[in-house]
N, C-alpha and C positions, 0 to 999 in steps of 0.2 A: 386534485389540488394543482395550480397554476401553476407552473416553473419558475414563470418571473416574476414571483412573489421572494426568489430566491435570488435575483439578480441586484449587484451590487455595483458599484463604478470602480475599477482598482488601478492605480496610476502603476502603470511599466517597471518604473525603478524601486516601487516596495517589493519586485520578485527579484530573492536571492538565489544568482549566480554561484556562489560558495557557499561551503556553511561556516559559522560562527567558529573561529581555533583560539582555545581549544572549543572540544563541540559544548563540554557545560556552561559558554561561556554566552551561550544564547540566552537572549531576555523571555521571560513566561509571564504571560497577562492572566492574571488568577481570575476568576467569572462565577460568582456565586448570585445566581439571581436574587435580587429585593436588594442587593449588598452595592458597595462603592467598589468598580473597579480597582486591583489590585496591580502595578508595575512591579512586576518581580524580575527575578534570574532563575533560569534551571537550577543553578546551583543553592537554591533555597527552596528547593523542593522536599528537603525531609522535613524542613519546618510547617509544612502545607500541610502535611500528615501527622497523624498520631501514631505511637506504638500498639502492632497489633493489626494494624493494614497491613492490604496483602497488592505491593503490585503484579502487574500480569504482560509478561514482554510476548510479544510475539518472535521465536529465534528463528523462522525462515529465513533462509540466505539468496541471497541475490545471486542469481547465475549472467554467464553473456548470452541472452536471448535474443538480442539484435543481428542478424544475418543477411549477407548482401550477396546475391547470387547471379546466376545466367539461365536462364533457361533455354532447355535442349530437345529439342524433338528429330529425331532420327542424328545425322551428322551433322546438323546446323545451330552456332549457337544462334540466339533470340533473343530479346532487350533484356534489361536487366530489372532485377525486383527486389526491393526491398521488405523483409519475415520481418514478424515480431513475437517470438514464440509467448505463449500465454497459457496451455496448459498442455501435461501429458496425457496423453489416456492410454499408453502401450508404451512397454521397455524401448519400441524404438519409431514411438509416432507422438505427434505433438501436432494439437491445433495452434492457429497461428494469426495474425493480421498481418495482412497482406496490403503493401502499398503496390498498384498496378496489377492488382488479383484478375482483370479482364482478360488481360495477356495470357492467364495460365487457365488450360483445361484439362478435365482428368485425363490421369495417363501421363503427363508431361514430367520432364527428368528436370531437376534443377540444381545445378552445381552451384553451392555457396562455396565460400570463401575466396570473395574478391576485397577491393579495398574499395573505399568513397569514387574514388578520381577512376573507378573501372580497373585498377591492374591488380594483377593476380596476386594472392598471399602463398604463404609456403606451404598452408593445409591444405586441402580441397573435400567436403564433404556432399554426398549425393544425397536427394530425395527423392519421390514419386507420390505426384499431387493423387490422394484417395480421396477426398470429396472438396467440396466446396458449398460454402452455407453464405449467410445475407452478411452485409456490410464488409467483405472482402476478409471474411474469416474464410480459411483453408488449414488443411490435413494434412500433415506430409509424412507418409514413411520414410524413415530414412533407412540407408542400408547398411546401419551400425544399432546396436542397441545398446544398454544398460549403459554400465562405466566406460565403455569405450566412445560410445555416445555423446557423454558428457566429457569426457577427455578431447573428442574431437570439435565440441563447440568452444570450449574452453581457449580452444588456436582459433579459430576461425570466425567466434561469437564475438559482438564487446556489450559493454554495461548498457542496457537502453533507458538512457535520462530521460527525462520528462518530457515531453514536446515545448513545452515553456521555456526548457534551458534549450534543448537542442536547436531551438533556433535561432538560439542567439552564441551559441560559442559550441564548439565539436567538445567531444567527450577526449579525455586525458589520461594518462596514470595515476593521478590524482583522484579519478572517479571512482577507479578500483575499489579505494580504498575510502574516502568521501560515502561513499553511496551504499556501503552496508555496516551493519552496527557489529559493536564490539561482541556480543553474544550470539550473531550471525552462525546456525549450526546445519536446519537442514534443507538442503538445496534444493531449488525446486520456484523461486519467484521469481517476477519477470522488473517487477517493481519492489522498491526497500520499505518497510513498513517504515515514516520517517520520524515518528513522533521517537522513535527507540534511538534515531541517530542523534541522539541528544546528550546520551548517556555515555558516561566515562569510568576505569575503574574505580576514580579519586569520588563521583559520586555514587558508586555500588555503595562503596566502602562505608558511604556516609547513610547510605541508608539503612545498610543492616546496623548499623550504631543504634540507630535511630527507635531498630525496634520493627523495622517495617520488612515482611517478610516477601520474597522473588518467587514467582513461579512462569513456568512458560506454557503456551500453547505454539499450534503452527498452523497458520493458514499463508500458505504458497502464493500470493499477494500476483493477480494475473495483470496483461495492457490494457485492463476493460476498466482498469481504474483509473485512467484518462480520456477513457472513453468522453465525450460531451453528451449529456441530455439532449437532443435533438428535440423531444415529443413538447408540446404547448402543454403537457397534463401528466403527473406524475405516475397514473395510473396506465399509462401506455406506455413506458419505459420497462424494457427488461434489461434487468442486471447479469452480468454474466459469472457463469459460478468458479466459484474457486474451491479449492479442495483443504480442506481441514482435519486438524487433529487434537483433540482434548485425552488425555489419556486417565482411564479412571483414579490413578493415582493423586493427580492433581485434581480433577474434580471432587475428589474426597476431600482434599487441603482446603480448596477454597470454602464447599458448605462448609466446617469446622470453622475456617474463618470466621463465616456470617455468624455461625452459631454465638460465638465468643464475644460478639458486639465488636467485631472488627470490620473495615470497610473494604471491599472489592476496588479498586483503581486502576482503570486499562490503560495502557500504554498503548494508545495508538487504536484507530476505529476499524483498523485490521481484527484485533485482538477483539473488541468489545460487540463486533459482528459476529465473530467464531463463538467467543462466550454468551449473546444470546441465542444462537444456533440450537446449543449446547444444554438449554436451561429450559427447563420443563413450565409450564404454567405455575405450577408449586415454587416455583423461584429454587427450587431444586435441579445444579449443575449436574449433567452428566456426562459416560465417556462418549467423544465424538471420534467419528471417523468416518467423511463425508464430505461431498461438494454441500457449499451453500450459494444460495443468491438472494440470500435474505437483503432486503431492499426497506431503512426505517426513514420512515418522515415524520412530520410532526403527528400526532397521535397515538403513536406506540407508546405501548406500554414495556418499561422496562425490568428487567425480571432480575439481571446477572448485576449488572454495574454499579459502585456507587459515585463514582468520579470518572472522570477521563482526562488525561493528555493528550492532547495534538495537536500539531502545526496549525497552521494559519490556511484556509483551503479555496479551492476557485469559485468564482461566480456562476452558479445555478448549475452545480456540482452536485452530485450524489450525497456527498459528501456535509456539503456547507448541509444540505437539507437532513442528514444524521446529528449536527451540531444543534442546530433548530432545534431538533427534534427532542434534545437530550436537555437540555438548558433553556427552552424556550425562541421562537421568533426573533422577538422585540429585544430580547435579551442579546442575542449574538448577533443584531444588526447593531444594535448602538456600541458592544465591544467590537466589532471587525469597523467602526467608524472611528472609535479610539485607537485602534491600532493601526490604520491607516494613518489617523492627524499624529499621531505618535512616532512616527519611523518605526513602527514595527516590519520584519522582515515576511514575507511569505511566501508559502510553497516547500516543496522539499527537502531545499536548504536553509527554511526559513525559522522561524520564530517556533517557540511553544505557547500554547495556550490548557489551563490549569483547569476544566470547567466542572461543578458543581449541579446537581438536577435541576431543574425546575420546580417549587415546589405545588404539590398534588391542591387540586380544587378539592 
């Protein structure tokens, strides 16, 4: 399938720099195919639903994956590199994207914990590059592991924003806190699942009123989810995996759900990746514990979902082509053209969208 059949024109200032305060206070464009576009607010989201739906959050927490370093071979320091850690695969190794990865060969020592402008911070933590693979993805042991590990990126890490923000304004204390959601539990993402940053106590509250029951998965949300589509053809694009977890407890919850005539509703395309992962041909959930690199474009069949939430997504995106995929083409080209002529907000900090399937030929 073509890629830019997935391209779209999106002017500069519909991408939000902050998010909406408070965060329910963002607007949700509801998208039921065959139907009349819907202007809504997040905070009229229980009304969206019936009693007896089941939403589904994704509670990964955002870590400071972003690292700025020196590289060292014998006594000499050497330029400087900018990591973007993306996934672990050892108590004290983590693959990475690497801006200036040409510079580093195996074997190479790389002291992080500098600042932007080159000067030194108060931490300092060591690596040693163990391999290096395509697109300037690299391996770094470091020479800490587990909790001390993350104690010591915690000083020397910060939040790595999107490239859409980042290049338009530096990251803040503000982000800390901005860039992961209230139910944020297990560590381990590089990016915020953002459709969840939407949510408030004041609307939990409103939800369980409502009748609508929470459950969580986790999938550890890596920087490949900014990656750009590069390939002219969908079928040459690999996705890169992320690691997941469905635990048989809640995949028990949600079949009962189905059974009961209640609907599945992912929070976020984090989540509703993991839960098709997770869902057998039989449309039967089960326990996951596993990378996935499941890749949906328009043709998939969907097995887990009955709705989804989420933001507003980039032009010829993985992403926008899971929207596509879920609600139809023509469907979320003419809602992402009202949401444009609309001041809808997009991107990470942006807007919510409320979508509905497609419905079956």
């Amino acid at each position: 399938m073509r890629v830019d059949i997935f391209d779209f024109d999106l002017p500069p200032e519909r991408i939000a720099l902050r998010p909406a305060r408070p965060r329910d206070a963002a607007r949700m464009l509801v998208v039921r195919p065959g139907e009349a576009l819907s202007d809504r607010g997040v905070r009229d989201l229980p009304d969206e639903l019936r009693p007896g739906d089941a939403l589904v959050f994704n509670d990964t927490r955002v870590i400071p994956a972003q690292l700025e370093g020196v590289r060292w071979r014998g006594e000499e320091p050497g330029p400087v590199i900018s990591a973007t850690l993306h996934m672990r695969v050892a108590p004290d190794r983590w693959r990475a994207f690497v801006k200036g990865s040409r510079k580093l060969a195996l074997g190479d020592r790389v002291r992080f914990g500098i600042a932007a402008d080159g000067t030194c911070l108060a931490g300092r933590l060591y690596a040693t590059v163990t391999d290096k693979g395509e697109a300037g993805e690299t391996e770094f042991a470091f020479d800490l592991a587990g909790p001390h590990l993350d104690a010591a990126l915690g000083t020397v890490g910060h939040i790595p924003l999107p490239p859409y923000i980042a290049a338009r304004r530096p990251e803040d204390d503000a982000d800390r806190q901005d860039y992961q959601t209230v139910y944020a539990r297990e560590e381990g993402a590089v990016a915020a699942p953002t459709a969840g940053l939407h949510f408030t106590p004041e609307l939990i509250a409103a939800l369980d009123a409502r009748g609508v029951s929470r459950h969580f998965v986790t999938l550890h949300v890596g920087a490949g989810t900014f990656l750009p589509v590069k390939a002219d053809d969908t079928a040459d694009h690999r996705m890169h995996a992320e690691i997941g977890h469905v635990s048989a407890e809640t995949a028990a919850e949600l079949n009962a759900v189905r059974a009961r005539g209640g609907r599945i509703v992912s929070v976020g395309t984090t989540s509703l990746r993991l839960l098709e992962s997770a869902t057998g041909e039989d449309g039967v959930i089960g326990a996951y514990a596993a990378a996935t690199d499941i890749f949906i474009t328009p043709g998939y069949r969907f097995r887990a979902v009955d709705a989804l939430m989420t933001n507003f997504h980039l032009p010829r995106s993985t992403l926008f082509m899971l929207v596509s995929a879920f609600a139809g083409l023509e469907t979320m080209r003419a809602a992402y053209a009202h949401a444009i002529a609309d001041g809808y907000r997009f991107y990470s900090y942006g807007d919510a969208s409320l979508l509905f399937p497609a419905r079956k030929s």
